[in-house]
C-alpha positions as CSV (number, residue, x, y, z in Angstrom):
1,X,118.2,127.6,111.2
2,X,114.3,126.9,112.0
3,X,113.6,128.2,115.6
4,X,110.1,127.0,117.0
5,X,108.9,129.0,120.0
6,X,105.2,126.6,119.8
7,X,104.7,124.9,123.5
8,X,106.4,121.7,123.2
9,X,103.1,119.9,123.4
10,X,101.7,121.6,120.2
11,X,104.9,121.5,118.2
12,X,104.7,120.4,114.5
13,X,109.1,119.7,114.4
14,X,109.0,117.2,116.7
15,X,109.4,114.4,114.7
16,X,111.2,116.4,111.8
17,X,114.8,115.9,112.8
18,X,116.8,113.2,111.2
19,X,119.3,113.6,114.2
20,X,118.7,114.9,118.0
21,X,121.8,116.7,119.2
22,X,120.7,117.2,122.6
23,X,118.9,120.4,124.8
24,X,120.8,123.4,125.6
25,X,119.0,126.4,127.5
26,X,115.4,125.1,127.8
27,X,115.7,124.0,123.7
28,X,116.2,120.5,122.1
29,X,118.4,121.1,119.3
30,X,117.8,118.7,115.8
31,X,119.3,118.6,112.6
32,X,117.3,118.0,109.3
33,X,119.7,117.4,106.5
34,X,122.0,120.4,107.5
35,X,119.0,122.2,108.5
36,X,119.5,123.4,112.3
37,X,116.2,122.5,114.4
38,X,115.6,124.5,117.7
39,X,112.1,123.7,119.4
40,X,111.6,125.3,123.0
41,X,110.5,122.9,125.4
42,X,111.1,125.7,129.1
43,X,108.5,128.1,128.6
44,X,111.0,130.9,129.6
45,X,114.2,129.8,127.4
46,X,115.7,132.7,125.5
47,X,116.5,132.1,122.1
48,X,120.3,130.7,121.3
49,X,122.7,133.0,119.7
50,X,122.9,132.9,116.6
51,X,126.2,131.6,114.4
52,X,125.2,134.7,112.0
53,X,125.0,132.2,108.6
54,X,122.2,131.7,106.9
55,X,118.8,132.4,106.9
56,X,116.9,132.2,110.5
57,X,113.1,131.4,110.5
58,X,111.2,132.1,113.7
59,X,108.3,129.9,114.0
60,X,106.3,132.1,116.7
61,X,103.4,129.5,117.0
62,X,99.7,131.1,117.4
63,X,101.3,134.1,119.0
64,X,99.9,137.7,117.9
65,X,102.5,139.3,119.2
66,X,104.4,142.1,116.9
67,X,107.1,141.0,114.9
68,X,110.8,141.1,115.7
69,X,111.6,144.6,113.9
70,X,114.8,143.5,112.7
71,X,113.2,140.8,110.7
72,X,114.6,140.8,107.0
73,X,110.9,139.0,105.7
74,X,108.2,137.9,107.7
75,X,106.3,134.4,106.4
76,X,103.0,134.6,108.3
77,X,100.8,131.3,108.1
78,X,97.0,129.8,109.0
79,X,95.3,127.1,108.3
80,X,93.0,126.9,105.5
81,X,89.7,127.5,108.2
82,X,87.5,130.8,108.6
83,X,89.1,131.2,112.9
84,X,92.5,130.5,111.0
85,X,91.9,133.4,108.0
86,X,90.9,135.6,110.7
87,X,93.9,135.5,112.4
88,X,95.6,135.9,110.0
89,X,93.8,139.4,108.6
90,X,94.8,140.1,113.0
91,X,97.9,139.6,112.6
92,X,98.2,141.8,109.3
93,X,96.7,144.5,110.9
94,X,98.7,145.0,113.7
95,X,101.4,147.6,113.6
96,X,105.1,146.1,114.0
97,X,107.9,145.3,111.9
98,X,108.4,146.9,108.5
99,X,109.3,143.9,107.3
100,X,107.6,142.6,104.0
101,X,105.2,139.9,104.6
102,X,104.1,137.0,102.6
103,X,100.7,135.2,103.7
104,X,100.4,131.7,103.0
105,X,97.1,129.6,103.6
106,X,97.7,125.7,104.2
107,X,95.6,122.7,104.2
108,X,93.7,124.1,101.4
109,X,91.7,121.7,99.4
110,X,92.2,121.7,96.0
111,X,93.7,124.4,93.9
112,X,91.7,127.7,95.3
113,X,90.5,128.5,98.9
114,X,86.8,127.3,99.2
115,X,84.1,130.3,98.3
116,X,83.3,130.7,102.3
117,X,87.1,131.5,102.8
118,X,87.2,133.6,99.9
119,X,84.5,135.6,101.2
120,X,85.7,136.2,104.7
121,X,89.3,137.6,103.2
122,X,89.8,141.0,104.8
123,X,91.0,144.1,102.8
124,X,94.8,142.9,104.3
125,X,94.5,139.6,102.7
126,X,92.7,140.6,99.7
127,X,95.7,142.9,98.8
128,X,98.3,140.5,99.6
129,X,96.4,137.8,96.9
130,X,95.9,140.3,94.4
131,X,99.9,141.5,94.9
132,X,101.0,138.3,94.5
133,X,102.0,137.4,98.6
134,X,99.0,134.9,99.2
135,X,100.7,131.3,98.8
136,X,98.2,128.1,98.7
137,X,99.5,125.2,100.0
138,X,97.0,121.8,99.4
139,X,96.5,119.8,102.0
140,X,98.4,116.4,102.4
141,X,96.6,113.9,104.5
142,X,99.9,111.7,105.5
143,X,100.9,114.7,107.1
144,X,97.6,115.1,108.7
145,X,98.2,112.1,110.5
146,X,101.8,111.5,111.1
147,X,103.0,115.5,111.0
148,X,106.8,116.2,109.9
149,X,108.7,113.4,110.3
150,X,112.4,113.3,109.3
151,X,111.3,112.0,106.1
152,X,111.3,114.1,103.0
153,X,108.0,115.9,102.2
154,X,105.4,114.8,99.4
155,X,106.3,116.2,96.2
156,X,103.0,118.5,95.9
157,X,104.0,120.1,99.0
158,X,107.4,121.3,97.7
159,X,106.2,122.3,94.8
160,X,102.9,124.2,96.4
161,X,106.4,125.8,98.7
162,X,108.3,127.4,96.2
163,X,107.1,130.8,95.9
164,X,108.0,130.9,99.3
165,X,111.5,129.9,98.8
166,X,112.1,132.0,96.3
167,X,110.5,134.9,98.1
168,X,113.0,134.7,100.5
169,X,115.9,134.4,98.2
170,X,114.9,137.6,96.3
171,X,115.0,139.6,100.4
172,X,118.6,138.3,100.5
């Protein structure tokens, strides 16, 4: 179950599902091959229960807000930009959840950040790369321009989306 709590105008899942199943509560429910899609489109919708199987990812947008403290894992992401790195060392400064956390970067042009970026990681984000929890995904210009659409991502990109997978399965 993917939960998106981005304003409907700046959601990235819009286009992702392969099949709408209709709203309920203030959220348009999708499915993605077997993957449940919930994207908030009222502003004060309270997330649907939960059917208790599987994992549950919370895609909390550009919010800074702390993390929910039962959270098994906590993927935290920005774009590959020096604004984007910095709210990302914000966010992983802020007390919360004691959750682990993986960082991941995307967008990123080639294989390493760019030496500007590198150079503007804060002590939060210089321990997660050199622990192993800083993930690099590349850029993918089709994306760019279309964003997800229901069909199956670039090879590159699940390959660059692994560690983060597999992350996850080692939590559970």
């Amino acid at each position: 179950r993917l939960v998106e709590f981005t304003a409907s105008g700046f959601s990235g899942l819009a286009g992702a599902s392969t099949a709408e199943l209709g709203d309920d509560a203030g959220w348009s429910v999708g499915d993605r091959r077997g993957l449940r899609l919930e994207r908030r489109h009222h502003p004060a919708a309270r997330p649907l229960a939960s059917d208790g199987g599987g994992w549950e990812v919370w895609d909390l947008g550009t919010r800074i807000d702390p993390a929910p403290v039962d959270a098994v894992g906590l993927v935290v992401v920005a774009g590959c930009s020096s604004p984007g790195v910095r709210r990302l060392e914000a966010l992983l400064d802020q007390p919360g959840s004691t959750a682990p956390v993986l960082t991941v970067i995307t967008g990123v042009p080639g294989r390493r950040l760019p030496r500007p970026l590198r150079g503007a990681l804060g002590p939060r984000l210089r321990a997660a790369a050199s622990e192993g929890r800083l993930v690099l995904v590349p850029e993918c210009p089709a994306l760019r321009i279309a964003g997800i659409t229901g069909d199956p991502l670039p090879r590159r990109l699940r390959t660059a989306v692994e560690p983060i997978v597999s992350w996850l399965e080692d939590l559970s």
